[in-house]
N, CA and C atoms as an extended XYZ file, in Angstrom:
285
Properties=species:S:1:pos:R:3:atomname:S:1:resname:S:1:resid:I:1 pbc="F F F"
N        40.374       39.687      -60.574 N   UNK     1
C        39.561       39.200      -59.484 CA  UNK     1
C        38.373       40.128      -59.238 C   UNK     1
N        38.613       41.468      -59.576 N   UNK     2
C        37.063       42.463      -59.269 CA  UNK     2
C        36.386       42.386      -59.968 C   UNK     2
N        37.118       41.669      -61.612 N   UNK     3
C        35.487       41.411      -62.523 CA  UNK     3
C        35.377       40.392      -61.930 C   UNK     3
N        35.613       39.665      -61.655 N   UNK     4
C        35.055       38.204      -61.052 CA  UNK     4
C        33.656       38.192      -60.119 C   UNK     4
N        34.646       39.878      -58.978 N   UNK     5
C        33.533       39.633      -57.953 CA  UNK     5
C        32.250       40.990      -58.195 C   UNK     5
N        32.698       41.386      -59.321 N   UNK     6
C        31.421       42.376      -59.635 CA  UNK     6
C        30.710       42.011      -60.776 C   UNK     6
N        31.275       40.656      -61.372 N   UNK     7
C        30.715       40.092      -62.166 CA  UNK     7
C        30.568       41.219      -63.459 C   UNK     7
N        31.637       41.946      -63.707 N   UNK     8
C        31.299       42.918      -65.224 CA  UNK     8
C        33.328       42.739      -65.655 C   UNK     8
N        32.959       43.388      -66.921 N   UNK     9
C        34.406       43.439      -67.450 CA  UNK     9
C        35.462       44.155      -67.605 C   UNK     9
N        36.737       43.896      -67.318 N   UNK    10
C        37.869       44.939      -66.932 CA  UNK    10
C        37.638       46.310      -67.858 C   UNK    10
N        36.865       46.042      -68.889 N   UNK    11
C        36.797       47.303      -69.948 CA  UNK    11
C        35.859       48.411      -69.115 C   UNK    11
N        34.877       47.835      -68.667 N   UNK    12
C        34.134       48.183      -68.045 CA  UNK    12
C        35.013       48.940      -66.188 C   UNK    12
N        35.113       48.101      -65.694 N   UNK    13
C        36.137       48.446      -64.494 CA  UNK    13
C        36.507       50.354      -65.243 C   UNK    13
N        37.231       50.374      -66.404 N   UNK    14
C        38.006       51.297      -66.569 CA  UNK    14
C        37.442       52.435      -67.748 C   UNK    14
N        36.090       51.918      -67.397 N   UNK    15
C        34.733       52.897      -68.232 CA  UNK    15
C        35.721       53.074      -70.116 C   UNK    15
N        35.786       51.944      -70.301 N   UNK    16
C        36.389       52.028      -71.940 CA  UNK    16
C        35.112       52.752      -72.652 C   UNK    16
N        35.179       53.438      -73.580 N   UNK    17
C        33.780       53.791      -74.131 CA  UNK    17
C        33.748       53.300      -75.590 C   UNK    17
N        35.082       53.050      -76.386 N   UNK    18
C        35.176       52.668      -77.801 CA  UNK    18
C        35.328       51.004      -77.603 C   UNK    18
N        34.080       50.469      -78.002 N   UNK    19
C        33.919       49.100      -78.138 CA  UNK    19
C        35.086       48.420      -78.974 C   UNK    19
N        35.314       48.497      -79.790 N   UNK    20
C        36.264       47.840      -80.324 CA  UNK    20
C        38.242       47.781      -79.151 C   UNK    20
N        38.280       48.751      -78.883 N   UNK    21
C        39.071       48.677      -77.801 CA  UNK    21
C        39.071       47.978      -76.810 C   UNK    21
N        37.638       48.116      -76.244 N   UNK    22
C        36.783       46.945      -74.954 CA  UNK    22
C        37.471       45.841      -75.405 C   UNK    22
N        36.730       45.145      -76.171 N   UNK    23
C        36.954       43.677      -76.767 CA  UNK    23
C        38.473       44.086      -76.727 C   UNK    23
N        39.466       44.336      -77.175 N   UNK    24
C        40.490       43.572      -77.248 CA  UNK    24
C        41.569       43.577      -75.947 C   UNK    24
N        40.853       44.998      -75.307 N   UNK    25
C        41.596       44.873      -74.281 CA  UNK    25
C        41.153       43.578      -72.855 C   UNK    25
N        39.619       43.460      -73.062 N   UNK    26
C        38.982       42.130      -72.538 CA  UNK    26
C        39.511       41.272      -72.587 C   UNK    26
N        39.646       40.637      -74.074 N   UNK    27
C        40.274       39.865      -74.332 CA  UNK    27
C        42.306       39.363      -74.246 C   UNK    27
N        43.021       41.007      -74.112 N   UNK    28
C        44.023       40.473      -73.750 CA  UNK    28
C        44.433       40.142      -71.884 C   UNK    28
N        43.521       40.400      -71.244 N   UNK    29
C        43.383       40.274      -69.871 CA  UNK    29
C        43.255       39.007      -69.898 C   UNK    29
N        41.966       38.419      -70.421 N   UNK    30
C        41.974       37.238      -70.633 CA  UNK    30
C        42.905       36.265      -70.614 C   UNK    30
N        43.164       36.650      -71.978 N   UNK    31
C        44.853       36.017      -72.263 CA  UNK    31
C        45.865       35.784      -71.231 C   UNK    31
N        46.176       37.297      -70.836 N   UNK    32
C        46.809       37.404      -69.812 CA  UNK    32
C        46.689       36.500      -68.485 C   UNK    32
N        45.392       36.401      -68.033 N   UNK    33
C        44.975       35.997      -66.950 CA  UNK    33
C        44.978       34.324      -67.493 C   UNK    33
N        44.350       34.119      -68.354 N   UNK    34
C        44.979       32.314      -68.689 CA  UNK    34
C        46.437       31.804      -68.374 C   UNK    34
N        47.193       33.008      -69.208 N   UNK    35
C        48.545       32.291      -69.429 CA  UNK    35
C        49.234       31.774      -67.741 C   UNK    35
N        48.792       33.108      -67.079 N   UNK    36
C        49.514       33.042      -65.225 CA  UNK    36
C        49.186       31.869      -64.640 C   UNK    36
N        47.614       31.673      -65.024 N   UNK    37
C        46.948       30.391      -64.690 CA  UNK    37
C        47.557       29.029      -64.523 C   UNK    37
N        47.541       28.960      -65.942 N   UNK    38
C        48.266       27.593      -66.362 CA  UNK    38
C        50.059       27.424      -66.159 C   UNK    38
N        50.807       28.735      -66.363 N   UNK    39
C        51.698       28.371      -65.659 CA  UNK    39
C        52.391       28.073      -64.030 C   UNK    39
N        51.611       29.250      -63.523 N   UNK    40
C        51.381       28.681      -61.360 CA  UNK    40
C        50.910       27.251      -61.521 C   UNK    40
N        49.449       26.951      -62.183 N   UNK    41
C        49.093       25.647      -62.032 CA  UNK    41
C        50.407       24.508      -62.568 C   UNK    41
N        51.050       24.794      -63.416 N   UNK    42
C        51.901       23.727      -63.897 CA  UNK    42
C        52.915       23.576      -62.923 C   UNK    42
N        53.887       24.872      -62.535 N   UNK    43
C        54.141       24.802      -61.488 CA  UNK    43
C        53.994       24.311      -60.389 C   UNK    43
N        53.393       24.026      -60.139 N   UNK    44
C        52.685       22.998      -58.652 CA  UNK    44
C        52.865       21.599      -59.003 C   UNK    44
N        52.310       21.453      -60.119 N   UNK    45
C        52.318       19.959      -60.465 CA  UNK    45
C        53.660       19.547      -60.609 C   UNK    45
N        54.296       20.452      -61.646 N   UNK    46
C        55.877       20.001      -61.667 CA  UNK    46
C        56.478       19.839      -60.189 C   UNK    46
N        56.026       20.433      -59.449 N   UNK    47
C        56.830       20.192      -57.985 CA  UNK    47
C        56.825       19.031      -56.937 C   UNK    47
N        56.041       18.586      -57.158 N   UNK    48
C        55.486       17.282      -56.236 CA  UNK    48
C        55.604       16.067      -57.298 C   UNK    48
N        55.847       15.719      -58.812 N   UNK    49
C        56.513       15.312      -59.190 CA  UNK    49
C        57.250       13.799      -58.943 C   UNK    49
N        56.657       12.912      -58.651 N   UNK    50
C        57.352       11.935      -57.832 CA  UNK    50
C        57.525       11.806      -56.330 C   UNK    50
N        56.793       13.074      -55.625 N   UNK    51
C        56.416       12.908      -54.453 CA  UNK    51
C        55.735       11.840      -53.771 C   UNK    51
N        55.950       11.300      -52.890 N   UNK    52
C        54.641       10.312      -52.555 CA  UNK    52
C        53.889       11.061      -51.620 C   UNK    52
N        52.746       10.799      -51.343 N   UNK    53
C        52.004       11.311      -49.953 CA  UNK    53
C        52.853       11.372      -49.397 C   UNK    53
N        52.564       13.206      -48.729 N   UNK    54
C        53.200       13.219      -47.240 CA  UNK    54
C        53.017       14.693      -47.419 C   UNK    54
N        53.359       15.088      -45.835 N   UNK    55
C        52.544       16.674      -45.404 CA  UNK    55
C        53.056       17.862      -46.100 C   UNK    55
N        54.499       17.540      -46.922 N   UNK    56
C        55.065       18.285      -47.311 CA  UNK    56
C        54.310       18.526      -48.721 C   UNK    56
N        53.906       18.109      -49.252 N   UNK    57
C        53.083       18.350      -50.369 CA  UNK    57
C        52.710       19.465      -50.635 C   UNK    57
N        51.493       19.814      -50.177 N   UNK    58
C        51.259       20.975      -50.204 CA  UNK    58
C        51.607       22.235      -50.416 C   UNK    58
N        52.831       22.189      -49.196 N   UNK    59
C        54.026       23.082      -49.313 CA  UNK    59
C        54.794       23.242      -50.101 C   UNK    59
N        55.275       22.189      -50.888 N   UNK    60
C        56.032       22.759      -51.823 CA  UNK    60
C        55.367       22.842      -53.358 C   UNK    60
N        54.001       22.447      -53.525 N   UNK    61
C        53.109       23.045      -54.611 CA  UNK    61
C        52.999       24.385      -54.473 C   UNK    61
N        52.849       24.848      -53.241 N   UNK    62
C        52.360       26.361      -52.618 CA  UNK    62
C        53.877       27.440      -53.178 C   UNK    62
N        54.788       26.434      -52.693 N   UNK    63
C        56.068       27.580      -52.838 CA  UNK    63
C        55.965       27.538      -53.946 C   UNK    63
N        56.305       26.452      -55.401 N   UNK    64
C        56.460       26.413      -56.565 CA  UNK    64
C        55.297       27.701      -56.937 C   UNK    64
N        54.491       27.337      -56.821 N   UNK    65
C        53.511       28.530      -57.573 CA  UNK    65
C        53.862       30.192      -56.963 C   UNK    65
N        54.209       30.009      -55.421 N   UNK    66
C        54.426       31.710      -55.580 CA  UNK    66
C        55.808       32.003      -55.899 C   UNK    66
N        56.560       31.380      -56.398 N   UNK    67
C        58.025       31.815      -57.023 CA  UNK    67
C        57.695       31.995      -58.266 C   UNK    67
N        56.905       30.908      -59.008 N   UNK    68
C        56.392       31.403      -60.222 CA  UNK    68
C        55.292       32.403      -60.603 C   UNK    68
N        54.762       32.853      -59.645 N   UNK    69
C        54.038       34.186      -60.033 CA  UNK    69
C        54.664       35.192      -59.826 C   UNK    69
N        55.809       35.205      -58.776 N   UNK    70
C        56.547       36.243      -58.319 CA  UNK    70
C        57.613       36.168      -59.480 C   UNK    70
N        58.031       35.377      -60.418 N   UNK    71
C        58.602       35.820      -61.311 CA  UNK    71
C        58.005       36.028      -62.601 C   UNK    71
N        56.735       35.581      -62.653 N   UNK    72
C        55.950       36.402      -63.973 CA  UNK    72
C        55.789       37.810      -63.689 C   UNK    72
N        55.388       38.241      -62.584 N   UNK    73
C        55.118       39.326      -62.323 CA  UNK    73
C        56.434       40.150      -61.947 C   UNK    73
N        57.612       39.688      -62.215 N   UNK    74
C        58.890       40.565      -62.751 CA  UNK    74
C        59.732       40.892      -61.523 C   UNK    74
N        59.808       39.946      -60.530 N   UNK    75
C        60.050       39.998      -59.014 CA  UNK    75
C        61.526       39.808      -59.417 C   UNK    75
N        62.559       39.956      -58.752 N   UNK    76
C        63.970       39.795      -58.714 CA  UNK    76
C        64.108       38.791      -57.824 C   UNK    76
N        64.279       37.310      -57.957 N   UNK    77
C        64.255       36.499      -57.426 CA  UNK    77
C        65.288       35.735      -56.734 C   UNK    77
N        66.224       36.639      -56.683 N   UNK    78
C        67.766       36.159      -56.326 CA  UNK    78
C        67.770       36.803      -55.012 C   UNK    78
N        67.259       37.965      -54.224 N   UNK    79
C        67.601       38.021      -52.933 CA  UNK    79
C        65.875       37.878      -52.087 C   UNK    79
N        64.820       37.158      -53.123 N   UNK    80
C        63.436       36.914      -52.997 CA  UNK    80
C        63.201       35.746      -51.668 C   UNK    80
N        62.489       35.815      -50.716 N   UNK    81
C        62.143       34.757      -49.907 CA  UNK    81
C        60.550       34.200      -50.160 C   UNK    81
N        60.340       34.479      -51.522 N   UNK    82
C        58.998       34.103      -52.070 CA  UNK    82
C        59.110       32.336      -52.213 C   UNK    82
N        58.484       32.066      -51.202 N   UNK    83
C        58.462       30.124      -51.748 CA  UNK    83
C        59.058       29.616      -50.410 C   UNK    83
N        59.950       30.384      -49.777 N   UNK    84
C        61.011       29.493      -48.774 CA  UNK    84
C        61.033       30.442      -47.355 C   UNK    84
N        61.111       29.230      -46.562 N   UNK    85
C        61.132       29.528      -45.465 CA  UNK    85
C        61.929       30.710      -44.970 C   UNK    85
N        62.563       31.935      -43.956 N   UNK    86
C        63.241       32.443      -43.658 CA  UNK    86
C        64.698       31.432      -42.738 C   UNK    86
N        65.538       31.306      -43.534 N   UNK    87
C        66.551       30.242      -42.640 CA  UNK    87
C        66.921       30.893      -41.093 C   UNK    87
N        66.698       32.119      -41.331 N   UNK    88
C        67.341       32.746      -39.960 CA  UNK    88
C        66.280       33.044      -38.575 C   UNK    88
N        64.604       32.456      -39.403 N   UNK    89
C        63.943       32.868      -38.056 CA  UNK    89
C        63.783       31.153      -37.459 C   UNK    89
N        63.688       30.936      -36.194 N   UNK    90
C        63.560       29.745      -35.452 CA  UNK    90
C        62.287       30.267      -34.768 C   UNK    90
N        61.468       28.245      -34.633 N   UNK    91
C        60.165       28.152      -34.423 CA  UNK    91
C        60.209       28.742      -32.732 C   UNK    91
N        58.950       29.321      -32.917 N   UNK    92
C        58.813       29.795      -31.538 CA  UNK    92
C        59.834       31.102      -31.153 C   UNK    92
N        60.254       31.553      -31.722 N   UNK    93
C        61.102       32.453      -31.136 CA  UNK    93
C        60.012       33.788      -31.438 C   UNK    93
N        60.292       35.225      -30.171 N   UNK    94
C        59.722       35.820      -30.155 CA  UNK    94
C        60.320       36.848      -31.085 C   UNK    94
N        59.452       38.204      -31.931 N   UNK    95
C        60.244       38.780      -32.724 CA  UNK    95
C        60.042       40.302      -31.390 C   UNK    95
């Protein structure tokens, strides 16, 4: 996202000085950064799935994708509340 918003390249970000290194490490970011892409994005889609309109939509595209980034990115997802509500907090209650 900081090459994005400084508009230069992660090689760069990390002052690479041997070009041939640049490029491939550019390029496996790249990679990298595609693959997360397309799988969060698939994720979403797989989730709604036979959904019809309705408000819940959203929501559960939203959860699907952060369970699936939270497990690309190597999260332990078995005691994880990434995606899902907390069952034990109630609306309106003060903390």
């Amino acid at each position: 996202m900081r090459c994005q918003a400084y508009k230069c390249r992660p090689s760069e970000l990390l002052q690479l000085e041997n070009k041939l290194i640049a490029y491939y490490f550019d390029r496996g970011i790249w990679f990298f950064g595609s693959f997360v892409t397309r799988e969060v994005d698939q994720a979403g889609d797989n989730a709604v799935k036979g959904v019809k309109a309705s408000a819940n939509r959203q929501a559960l595209m939203n959860g699907a994708r952060q369970r699936t980034l939270a497990k690309l990115c190597g999260e332990d997802l078995t005691d994880s509340k990434v995606g899902f509500r907390d069952p034990g907090g109630k609306k309106g209650a003060k903390k």
